[in-house]
TORKOL-662678 format. One record per residue (C-alpha): x, y, z; residue in three letters; residue number from 1; chain. Coordinates in pm, whole numbers, plus 50000, padded with zeros to 5 digits. Each point is the difference from the previous one (the first is absolute). Example, Ala and Ser with C-alpha at 12.3 -4.5 7.8 and 13.67 -1.06 7.14 Angstrom:
REM TORKOL-662678
PT,xx,yy,zz,code,pos,unit
PT,51230,49550,50780,ALA,1,A
PT,50137,50344,49934,SER,2,A
***
This chain:
REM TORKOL-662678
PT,xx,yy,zz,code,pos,unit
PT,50000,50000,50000,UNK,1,A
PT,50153,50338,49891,UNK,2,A
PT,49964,50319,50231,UNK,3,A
PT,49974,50328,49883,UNK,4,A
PT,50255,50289,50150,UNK,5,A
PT,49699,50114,50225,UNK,6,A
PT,49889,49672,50156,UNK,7,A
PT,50109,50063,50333,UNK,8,A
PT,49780,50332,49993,UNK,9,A
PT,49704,49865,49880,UNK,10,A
PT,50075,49724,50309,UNK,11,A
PT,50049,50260,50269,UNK,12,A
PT,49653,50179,49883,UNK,13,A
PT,49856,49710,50076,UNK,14,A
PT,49922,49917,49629,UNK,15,A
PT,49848,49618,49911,UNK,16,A
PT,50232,49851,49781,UNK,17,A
PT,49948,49748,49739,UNK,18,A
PT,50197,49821,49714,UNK,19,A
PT,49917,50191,49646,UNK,20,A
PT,50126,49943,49686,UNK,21,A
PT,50308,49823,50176,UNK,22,A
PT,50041,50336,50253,UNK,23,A
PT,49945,50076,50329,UNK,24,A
PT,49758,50228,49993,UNK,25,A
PT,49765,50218,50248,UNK,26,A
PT,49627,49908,49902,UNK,27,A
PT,49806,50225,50219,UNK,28,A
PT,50105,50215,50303,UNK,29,A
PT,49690,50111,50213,UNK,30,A
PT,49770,49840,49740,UNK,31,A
PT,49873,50013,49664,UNK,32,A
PT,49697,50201,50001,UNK,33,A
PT,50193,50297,50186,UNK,34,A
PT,50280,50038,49811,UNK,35,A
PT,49773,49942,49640,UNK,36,A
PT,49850,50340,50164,UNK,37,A
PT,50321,50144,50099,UNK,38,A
PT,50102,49981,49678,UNK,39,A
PT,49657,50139,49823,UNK,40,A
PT,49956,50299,50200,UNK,41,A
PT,50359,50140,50125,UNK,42,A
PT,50363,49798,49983,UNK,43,A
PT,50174,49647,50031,UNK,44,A
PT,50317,49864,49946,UNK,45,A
PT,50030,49654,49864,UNK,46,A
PT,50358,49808,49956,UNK,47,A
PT,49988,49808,49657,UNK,48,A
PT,50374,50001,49987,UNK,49,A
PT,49914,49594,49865,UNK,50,A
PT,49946,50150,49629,UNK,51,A
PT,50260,49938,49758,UNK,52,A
PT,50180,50270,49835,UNK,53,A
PT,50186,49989,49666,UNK,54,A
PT,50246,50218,49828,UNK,55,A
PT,49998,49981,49590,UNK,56,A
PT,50271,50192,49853,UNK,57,A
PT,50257,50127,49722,UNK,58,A
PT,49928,50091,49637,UNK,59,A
PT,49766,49653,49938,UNK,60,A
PT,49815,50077,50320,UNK,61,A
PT,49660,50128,49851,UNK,62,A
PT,50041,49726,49738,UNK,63,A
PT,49977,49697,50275,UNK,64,A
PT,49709,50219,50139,UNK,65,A
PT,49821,50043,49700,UNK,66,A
PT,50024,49596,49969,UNK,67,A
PT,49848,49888,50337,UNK,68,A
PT,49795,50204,50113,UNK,69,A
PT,49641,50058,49827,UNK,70,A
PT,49955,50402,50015,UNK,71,A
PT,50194,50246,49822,UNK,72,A
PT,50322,50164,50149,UNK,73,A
PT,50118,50221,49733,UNK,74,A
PT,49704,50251,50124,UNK,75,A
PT,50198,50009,50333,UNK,76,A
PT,50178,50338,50094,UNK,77,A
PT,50256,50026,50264,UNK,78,A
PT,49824,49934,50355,UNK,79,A
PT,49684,49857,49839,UNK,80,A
PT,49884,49637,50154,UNK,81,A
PT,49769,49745,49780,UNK,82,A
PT,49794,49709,50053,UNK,83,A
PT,50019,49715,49809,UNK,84,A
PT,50041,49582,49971,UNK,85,A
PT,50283,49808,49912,UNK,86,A
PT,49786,49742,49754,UNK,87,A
PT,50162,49617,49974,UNK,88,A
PT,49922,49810,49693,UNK,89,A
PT,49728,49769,50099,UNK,90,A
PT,49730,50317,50030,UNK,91,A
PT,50012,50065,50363,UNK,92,A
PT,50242,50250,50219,UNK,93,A
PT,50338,49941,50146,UNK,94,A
PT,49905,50345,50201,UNK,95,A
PT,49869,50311,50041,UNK,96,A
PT,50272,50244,50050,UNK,97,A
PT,50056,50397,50029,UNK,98,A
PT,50265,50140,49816,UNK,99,A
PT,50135,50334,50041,UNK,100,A
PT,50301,50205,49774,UNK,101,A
PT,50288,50097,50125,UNK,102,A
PT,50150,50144,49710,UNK,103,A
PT,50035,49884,49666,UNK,104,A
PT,50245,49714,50074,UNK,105,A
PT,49851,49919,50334,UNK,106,A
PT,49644,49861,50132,UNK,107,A
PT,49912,49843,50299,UNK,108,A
PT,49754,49734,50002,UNK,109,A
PT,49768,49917,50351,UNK,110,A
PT,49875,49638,49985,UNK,111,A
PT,49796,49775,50254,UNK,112,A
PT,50178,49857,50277,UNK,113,A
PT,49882,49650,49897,UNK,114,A
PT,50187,49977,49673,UNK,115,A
PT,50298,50246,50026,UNK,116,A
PT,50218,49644,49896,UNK,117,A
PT,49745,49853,49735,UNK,118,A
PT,49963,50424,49865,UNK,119,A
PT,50387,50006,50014,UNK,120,A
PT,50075,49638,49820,UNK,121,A
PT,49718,50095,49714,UNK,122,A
PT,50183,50342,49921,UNK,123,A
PT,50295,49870,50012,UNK,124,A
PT,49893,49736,49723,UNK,125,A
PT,49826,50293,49779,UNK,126,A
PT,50331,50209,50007,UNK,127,A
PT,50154,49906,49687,UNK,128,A
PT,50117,50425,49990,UNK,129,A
PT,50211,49960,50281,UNK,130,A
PT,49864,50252,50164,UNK,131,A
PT,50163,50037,50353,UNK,132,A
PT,49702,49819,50251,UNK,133,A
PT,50091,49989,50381,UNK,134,A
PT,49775,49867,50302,UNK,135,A
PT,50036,50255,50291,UNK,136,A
PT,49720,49898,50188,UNK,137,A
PT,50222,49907,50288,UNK,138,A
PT,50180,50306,50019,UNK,139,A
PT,49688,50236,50044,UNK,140,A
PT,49670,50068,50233,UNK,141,A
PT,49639,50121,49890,UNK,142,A
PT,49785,50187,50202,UNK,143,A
PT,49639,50112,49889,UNK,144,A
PT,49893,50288,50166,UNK,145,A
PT,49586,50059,49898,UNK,146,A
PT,49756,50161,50103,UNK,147,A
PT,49836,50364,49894,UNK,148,A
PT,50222,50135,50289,UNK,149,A
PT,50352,49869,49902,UNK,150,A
PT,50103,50214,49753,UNK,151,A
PT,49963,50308,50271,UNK,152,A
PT,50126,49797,50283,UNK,153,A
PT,50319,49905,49834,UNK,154,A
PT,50108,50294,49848,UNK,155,A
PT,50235,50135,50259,UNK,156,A
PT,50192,49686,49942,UNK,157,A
PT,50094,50077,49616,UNK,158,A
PT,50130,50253,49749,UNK,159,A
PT,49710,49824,49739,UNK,160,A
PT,49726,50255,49960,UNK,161,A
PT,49729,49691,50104,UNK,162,A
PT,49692,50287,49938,UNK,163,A
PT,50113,49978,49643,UNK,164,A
PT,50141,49665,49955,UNK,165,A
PT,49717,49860,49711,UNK,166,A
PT,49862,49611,50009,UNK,167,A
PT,50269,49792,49896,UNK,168,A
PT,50323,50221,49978,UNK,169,A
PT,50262,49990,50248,UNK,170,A
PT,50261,50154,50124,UNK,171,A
PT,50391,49943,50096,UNK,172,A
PT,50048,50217,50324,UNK,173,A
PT,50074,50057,50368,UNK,174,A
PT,49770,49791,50210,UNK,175,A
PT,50037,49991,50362,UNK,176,A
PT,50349,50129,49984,UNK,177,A
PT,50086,49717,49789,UNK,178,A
PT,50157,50068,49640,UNK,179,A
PT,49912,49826,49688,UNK,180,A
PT,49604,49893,50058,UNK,181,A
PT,49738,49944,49793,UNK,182,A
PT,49664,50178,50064,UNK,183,A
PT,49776,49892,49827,UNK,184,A
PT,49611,50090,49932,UNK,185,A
PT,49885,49668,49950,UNK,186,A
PT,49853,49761,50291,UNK,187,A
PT,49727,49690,49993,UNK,188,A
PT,49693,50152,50166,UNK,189,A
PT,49834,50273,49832,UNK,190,A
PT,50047,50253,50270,UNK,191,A
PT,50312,50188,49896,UNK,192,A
PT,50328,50048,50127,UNK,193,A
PT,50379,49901,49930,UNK,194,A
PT,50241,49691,49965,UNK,195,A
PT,50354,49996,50105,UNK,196,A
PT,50249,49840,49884,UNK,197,A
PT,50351,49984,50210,UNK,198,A
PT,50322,49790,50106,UNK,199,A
PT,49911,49776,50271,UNK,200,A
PT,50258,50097,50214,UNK,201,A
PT,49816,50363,50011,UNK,202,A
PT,49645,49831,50031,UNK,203,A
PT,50002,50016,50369,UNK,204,A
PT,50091,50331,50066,UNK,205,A
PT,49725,50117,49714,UNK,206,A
PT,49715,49789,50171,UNK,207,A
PT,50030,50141,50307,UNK,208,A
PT,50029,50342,49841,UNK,209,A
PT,49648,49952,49852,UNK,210,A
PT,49866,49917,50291,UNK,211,A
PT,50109,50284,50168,UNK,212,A
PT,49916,50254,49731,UNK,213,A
PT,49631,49829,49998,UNK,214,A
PT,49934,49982,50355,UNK,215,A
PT,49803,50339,50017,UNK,216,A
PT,49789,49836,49660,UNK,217,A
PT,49915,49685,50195,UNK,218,A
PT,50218,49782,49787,UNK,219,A
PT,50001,49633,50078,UNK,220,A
PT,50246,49674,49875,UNK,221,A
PT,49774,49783,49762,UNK,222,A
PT,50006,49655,49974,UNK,223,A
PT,49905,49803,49630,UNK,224,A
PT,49679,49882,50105,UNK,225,A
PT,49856,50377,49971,UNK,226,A
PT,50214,50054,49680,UNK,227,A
PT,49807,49716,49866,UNK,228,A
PT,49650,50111,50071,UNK,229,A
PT,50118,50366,49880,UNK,230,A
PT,50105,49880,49685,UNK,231,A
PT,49691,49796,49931,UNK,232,A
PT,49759,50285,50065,UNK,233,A
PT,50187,50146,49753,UNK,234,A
PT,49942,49689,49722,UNK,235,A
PT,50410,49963,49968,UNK,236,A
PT,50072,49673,49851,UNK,237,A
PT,50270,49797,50256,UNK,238,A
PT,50254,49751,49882,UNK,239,A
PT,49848,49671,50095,UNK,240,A
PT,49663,50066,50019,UNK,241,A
PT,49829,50218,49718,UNK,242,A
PT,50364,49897,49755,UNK,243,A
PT,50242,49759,49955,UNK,244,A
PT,50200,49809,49782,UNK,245,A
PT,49680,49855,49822,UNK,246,A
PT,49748,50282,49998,UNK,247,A
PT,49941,50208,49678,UNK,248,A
PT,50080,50381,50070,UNK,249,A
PT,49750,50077,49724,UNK,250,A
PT,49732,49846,50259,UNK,251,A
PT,50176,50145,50326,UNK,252,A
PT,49938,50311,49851,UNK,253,A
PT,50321,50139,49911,UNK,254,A
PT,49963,50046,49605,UNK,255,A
PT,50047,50362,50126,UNK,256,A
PT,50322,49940,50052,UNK,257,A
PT,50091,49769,49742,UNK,258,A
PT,50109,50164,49660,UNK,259,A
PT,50027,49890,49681,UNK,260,A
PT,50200,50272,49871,UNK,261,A
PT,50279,49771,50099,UNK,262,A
PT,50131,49616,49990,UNK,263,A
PT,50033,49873,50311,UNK,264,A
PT,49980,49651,50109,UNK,265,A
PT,49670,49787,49880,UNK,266,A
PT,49918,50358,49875,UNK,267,A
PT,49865,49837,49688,UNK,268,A
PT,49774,49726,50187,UNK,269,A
PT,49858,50258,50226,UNK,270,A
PT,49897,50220,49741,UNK,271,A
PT,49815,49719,49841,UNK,272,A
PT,49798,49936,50285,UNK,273,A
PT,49910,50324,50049,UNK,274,A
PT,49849,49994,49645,UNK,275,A
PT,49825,49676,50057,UNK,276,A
PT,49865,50104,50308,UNK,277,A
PT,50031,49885,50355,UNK,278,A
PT,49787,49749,50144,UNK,279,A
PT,50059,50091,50360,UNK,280,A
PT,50025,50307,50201,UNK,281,A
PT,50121,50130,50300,UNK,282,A
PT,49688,50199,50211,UNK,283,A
PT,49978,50176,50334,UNK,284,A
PT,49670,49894,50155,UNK,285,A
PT,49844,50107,50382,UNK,286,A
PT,49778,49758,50181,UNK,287,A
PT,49627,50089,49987,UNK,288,A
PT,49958,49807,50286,UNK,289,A
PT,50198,49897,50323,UNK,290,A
PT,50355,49834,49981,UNK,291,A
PT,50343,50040,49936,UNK,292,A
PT,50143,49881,49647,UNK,293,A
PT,50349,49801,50050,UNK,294,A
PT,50298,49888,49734,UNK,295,A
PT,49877,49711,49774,UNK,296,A
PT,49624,50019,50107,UNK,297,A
PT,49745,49859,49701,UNK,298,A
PT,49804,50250,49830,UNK,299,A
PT,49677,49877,49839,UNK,300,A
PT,49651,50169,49811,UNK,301,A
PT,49674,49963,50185,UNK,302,A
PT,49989,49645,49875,UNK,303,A
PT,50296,49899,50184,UNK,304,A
PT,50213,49907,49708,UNK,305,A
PT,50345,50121,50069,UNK,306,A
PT,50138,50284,49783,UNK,307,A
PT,50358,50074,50156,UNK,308,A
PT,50190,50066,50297,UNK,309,A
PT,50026,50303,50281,UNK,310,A
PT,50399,50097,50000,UNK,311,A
PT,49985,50216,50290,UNK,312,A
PT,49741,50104,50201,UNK,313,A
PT,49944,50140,50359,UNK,314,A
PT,49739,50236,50203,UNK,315,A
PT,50072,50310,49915,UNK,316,A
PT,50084,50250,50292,UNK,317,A
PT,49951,50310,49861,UNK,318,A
PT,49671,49846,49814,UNK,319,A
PT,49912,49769,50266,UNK,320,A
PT,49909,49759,49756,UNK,321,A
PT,50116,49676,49836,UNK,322,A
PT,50177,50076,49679,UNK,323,A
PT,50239,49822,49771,UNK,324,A
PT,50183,49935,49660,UNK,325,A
PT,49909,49721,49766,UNK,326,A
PT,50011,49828,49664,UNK,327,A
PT,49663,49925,49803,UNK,328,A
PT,49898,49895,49691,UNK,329,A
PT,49972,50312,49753,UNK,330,A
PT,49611,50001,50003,UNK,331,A
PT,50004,50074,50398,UNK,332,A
PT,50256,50252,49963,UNK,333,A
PT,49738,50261,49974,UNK,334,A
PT,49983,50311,50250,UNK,335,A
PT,49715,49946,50230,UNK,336,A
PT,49935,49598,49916,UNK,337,A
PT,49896,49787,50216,UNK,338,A
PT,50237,49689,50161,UNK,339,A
PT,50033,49814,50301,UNK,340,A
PT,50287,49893,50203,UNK,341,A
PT,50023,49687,50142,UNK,342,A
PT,50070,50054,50392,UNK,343,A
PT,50046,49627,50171,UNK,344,A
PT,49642,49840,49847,UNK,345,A
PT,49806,50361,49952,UNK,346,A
PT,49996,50179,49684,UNK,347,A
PT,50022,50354,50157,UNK,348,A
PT,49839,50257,49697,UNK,349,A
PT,50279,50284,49873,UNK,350,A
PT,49972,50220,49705,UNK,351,A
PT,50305,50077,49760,UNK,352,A
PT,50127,50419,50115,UNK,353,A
PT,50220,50180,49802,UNK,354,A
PT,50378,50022,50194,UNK,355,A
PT,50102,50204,50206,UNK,356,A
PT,49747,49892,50231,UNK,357,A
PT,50153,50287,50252,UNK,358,A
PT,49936,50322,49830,UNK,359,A
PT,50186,50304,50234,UNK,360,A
***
């Protein structure tokens, strides 16, 4: 079991810990419905130092990028971040990744904490440029600071005007005292706020910092299990659940960032099923009735015959009800249809919503 930099913090707060994607890693601290809140209405810090973190770089750098990864990175400017996939050949996705331009011979790439070696063998076997491909996910932390209060709450700590810092651009700045960090405006739960990026040996140092600086805002360490049921009020697809090496990105929902304007890998056999049409598609739905929607429930029509699977679900705490992500044949894919999810021998009734399902 690996341990992040900050695992003896997250210990002497008192933090549950649990084994995640082959980490150590603080699930919830005074529990999940708090800090979900926390986060929502003022400021939390969560550790997710277990991400990977790639450097691609040199003259053939864009060129590997342009290969693996399913969006398009010559619109990229200097401090601009993208979302995209890195496609494999079968159909499905190796991962959904964020990367962000350094300059025009460096990128950085974030990946999930899960596949940072399966991520890092598959580029490897794309780069046929040579571009220069590293793995520095041991040398640095990641802390996500969220929350419509963060931006004011941390900016004593940094020479990055955070006010004017746009949604996915980032800056290289002071942080905490610290040199050479990443701020960036990018985060996993719709609420706002920054992502930093620094050495591990500074890590400590910065954590407490942030603490400090957002004691007066009421900030508060947050443990996964909120970052989860953020992220899914939000309708954001997680590695594992809504994709994975088998799923078609065209029915996750992510031909918006999948374009054509390129070749990339299976570039060719994705753009023919987009013009034959999917047959399945991922939906947000909310339970009509009472219940709470979990990973790999059955959902069925009102006759009971089963027409997919719940990917995530949960009760909702700033809805306070049961809501969830799913795939279902095309012809239930409708806004406002009718569906019911299978909860132990009930079929609980649920409509299809359009995502987010938290609006601010």
């Amino acid at each position: 079991m690996k341990q992040v930099p900050l695992n003896d913090v997250h210990v002497a707060l008192g933090a549950k810990m649990v084994p995640f994607a082959g980490f150590n890693m603080p699930v919830q601290y005074e529990g999940v419905n708090i800090e979900h809140e926390t986060v929502r209405n003022g400021v939390g810090v969560f550790d997710v130092s277990h991400m990977g973190l790639f450097k691609i770089s040199g003259d053939k750098a864009l060129d590997l990028i342009q290969r693996v990864t399913s969006n398009d990175a010559t619109v990229l400017v200097n401090g601009k971040a993208q979302y995209s996939y890195l496609p494999n050949e079968k159909g499905g996705i190796v991962d959904d990744i964020i990367t962000y331009k350094v300059s025009d011979t460096e990128y950085l790439m974030v990946v999930n904490a899960s596949n940072i070696d399966k991520d890092f063998e598959w580029i490897n076997s794309q780069n046929t440029m040579n571009a220069t491909f590293e793995d520095l996910s041991d040398q640095y932390s990641l802390l996500a600071i969220q929350g419509p209060k963060a931006n004011e709450a941390m900016q004593s700590l940094t020479n990055v005007d955070l006010a004017n810092l746009k949604f996915y651009t980032f800056e290289n700045g002071t942080f905490a005292g610290k040199e050479n960090v990443i701020v960036s405006a990018t985060g996993y739960t719709g609420s706002g706020g920054i992502e930093i990026y620094a050495k591990n040996e500074d890590i400590v140092d910065i954590w407490n910092s942030v603490l400090e600086a957002g004691k007066e805002f009421g900030i508060k360490p947050i443990g996964l299990a909120a970052r989860d049921t953020l992220r899914l009020e939000m309708g954001y697809c997680l590695y594992g659940n809504e994709i994975n090496d088998e799923t078609s990105p065209l029915e996750a929902g992510l031909g918006w960032v999948t374009k054509f304007t390129k070749d990339f890998v299976n570039s060719e056999n994705i753009k023919a099923e987009k013009e034959a049409g999917i047959k399945n598609k991922l939906i947000g739905f909310e339970l009509i009735d009472r219940g709470i929607p979990r990973h790999d429930y059955e959902i069925v029509d009102a006759d009971g015959n089963v027409i997919g699977k719940v990917t995530s679900g949960t009760q909702s705490p700033s809805l306070g009800k049961g809501i969830g992500l799913g795939y279902v044949t095309k012809d239930f894919a409708l806004e406002g249809a009718e569906i019911f999810i299978r909860i132990r021998k009930n079929d609980v009734k649920a409509k299809v919503v359009k995502t987010p399902f938290y609006k601010k």
